[in-house]
N, C-alpha and C positions, 0 to 999 in steps of 0.2 A: 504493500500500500504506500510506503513510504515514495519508494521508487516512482510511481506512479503519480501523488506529487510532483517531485522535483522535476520528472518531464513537463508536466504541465508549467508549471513555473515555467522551465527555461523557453518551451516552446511562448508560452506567454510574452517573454523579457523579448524575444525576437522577432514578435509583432505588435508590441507595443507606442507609440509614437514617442519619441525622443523626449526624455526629462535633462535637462540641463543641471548638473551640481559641481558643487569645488568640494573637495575635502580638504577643508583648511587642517587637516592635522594628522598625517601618516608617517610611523615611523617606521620607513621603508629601508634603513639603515641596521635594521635587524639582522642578525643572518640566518632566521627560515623563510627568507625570501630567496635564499640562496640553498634551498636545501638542508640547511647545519642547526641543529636543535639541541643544544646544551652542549656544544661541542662535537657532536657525535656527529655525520654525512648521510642523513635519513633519505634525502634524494634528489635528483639533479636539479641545479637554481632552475627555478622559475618566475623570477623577477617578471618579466617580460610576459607570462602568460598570465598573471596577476595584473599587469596594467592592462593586456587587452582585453581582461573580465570586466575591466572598469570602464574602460571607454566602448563596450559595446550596453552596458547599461546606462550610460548619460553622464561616467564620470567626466571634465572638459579639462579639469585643473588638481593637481595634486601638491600639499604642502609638505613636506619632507621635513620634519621635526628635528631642531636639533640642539643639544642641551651640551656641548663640549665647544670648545677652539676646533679639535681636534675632527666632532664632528663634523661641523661646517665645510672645514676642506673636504671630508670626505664626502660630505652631502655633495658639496658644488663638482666631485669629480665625478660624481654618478649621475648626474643630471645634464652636463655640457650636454650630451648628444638626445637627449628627450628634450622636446619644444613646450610639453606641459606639466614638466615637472618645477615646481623650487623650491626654496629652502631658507631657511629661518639663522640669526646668529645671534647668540648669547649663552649663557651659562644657567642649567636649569638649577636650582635649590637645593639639589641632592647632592649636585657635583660643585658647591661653592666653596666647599676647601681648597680650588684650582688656585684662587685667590690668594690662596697664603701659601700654596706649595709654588707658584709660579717662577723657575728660577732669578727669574730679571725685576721681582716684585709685582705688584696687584697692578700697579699704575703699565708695566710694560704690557703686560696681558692684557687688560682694558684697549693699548694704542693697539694690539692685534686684532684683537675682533675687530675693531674700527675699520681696521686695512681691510678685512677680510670680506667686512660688511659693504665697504665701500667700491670696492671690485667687484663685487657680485650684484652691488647697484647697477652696475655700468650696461656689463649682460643683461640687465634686467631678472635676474636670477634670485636675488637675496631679497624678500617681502614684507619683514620683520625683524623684531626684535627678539629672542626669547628663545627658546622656551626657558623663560623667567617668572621669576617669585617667591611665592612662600612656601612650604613643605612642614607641618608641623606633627606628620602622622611618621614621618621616619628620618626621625633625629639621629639613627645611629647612624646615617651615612654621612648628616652634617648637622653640626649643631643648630639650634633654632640663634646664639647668638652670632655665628658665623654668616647664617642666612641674611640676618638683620642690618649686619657692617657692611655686607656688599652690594645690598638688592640692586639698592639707590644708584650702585654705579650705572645700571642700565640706559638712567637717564640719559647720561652723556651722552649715548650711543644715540639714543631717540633726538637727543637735540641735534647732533652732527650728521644725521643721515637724515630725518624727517621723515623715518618707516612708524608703523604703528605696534605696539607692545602683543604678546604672544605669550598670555600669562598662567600660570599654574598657582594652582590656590584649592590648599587641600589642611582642612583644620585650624585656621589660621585669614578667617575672614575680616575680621577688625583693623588686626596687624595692618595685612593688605589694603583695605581699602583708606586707615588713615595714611599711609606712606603715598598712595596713590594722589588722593585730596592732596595733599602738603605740597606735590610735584607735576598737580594735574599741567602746569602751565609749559612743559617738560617737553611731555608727551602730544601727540593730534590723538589720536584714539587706540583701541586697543579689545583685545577678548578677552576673556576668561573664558578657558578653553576648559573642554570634560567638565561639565559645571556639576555639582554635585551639593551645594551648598544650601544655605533656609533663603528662607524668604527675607529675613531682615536683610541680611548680607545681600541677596539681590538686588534688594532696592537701592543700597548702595554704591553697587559699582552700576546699576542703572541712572542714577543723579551723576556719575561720574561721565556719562556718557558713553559707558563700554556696550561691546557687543556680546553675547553669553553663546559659546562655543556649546553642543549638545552632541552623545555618542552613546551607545551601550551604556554606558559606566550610569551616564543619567539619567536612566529609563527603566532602572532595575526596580522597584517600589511604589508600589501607592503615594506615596509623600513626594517620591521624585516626578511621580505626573501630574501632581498635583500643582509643584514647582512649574513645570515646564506652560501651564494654562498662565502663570504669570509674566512670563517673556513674550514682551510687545512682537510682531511681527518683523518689526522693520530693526530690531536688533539679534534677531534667529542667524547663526550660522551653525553648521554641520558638518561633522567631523567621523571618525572613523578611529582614531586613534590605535589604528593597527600594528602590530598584531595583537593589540589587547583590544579587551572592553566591547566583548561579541554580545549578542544581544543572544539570552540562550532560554530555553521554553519554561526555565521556573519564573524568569522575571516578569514585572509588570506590564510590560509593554509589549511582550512576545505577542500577546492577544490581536496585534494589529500586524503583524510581520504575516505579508501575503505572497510575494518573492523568494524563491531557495535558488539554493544550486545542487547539483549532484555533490556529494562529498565523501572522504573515506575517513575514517573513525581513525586511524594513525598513519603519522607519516609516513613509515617504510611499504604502507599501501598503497603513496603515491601514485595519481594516473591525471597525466597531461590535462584533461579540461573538468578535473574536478577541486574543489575546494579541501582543507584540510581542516577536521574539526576542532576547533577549540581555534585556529587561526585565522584571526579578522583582515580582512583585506577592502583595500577601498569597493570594491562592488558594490561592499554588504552595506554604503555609503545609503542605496536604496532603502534599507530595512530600518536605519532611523528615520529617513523623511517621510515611510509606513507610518512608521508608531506616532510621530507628531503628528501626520494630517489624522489619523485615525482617530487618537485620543483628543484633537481638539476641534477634529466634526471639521475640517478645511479641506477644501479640494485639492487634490495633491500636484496637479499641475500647476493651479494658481500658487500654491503656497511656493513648490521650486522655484517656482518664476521669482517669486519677491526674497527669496534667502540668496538666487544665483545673484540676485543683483548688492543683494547686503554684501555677497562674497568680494565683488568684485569692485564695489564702491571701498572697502575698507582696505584687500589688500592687490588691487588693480585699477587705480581709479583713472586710468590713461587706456583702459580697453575701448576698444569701440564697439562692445559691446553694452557695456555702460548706457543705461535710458538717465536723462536727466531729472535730478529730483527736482 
């Protein structure tokens, strides 16, 4: 029965009329995008047949996450040759001890991303800031006061390039949004991506002017769709944040997930055009804009029309795809 499904699906996905979306937020820098799953060689990369899952269901743009120096170069070297791929530069929250372990000091680190950020402007390649902020649910990989001494560098970056911030905010809504307020004048705008936070905290980085990033992660409970009926239309963007944050049949929002794909239940069962369970990939980009039109009674074509355009106004605002507000 199963089976019989996911034909339907796919057969569905292949005559369906064209949905336009951006996944502002894939971390395709993973390596079981390349086959390698905890170090072990489960099966031959499949980078490439992962992107053409996505662009044959409406994916148009993919943001490539990245929270190192280290990864950025590597982002920008995997993306030269894809037209819709790009990539983000800053230091995620987890990894903000870079800061203090950087041989040349915090201030030389700081002028690299700058350089790095600013070459990949040129390409038109680098879209953001980030992935930046606060982290307060896993302090063992940095401290919450380590997080605190550095955030603020970001600024800089945001003044000297004029990209929009790309933010991670996980137990620690306050923090962030006063440090945000304090430096709003810093920044032009910014997400908070994988939102998963209350409602106060919402409102907040909403009076801030932010846009609120939505994935698996935020769709998993009652409380969180509850959340999501509070986010304005014209600040919805949608993410992916692969290969995490799969939207899977105990959560709350599975109820609206009407698109599958064929899949194998483990890696080493790899087979060329099927999905690997537990592994999120932009496609499944569809099955969040499922669960918001579904859970908030929106037509789903209308509603991608207005998030591809939030996409595109915050981190493409020189497309000519862009309609004028």
């Amino acid at each position: 029965v199963k089976t019989q499904i996911r034909r339907v699906a796919v057969t569905f996905m292949a005559s369906a009329p064209p949905i336009k979306m951006i996944d502002i937020g894939a971390n395709l820098l993973d390596p079981v995008f390349r086959g390698n799953y905890r170090g072990k060689q489960k099966h031959p990369p499949d980078f490439n047949d992962v992107l053409d899952r996505s662009r044959q269901i409406g994916v148009r743009k993919i943001i490539v996450t990245s929270g190192t120096l280290e990864d950025s170069k590597e982002s920008l070297s995997l993306i030269d040759s894809y037209e819709n791929l790009f990539t983000t530069v800053g230091i995620h929250p987890t990894r903000m001890n870079a800061f203090e372990e950087y041989p040349e000091g915090s201030g030389a680190l700081l002028d690299d991303l700058l350089q790095v950020a600013k070459d990949g402007i040129v390409n038109n390649k680098v879209v953001a800031i980030g992935e930046c902020g606060l982290d307060y649910d896993r302090t063992e990989f940095c401290s919450k006061e380590t997080q605190l001494k550095h955030f603020e560098k970001h600024f800089r970056l945001t003044e000297q390039t004029g990209l929009p911030l790309f933010l991670h905010n996980r137990n620690c809504g306050a923090d962030l949004i006063d440090i945000l307020r304090k430096n709003r004048e810093r920044f032009t705008t910014g997400v908070v991506h994988s939102y998963t936070g209350t409602a106060d905290e919402l409102q907040g980085f909403l009076d801030l002017d932010l846009y609120i990033g939505i994935n698996g992660c935020s769709l998993k409970t009652k409380e969180n769709l509850d959340i999501l009926d509070k986010i304005p239309e014209n600040r919805l963007l949608i993410e992916t944040d692969s290969p995490w944050c799969d939207i899977r049949a105990t959560h709350a929002g599975s109820q609206y997930v009407t698109t599958k794909w064929p899949q194998v239940k483990k890696p080493e069962k790899w087979k060329k055009e099927h999905c690997v369970k537990g592994r999120q990939e932009p496609c499944h980009l569809m099955q969040v804009l499922e669960v918001i039109a579904g859970h908030r009674k929106q037509d789903i074509n209308e509603l991608a029309a207005i998030v591809f355009q939030n996409s595109l106004r915050m981190f493409f605002p020189n497309s000519d795809e862009l309609i004028s507000s």
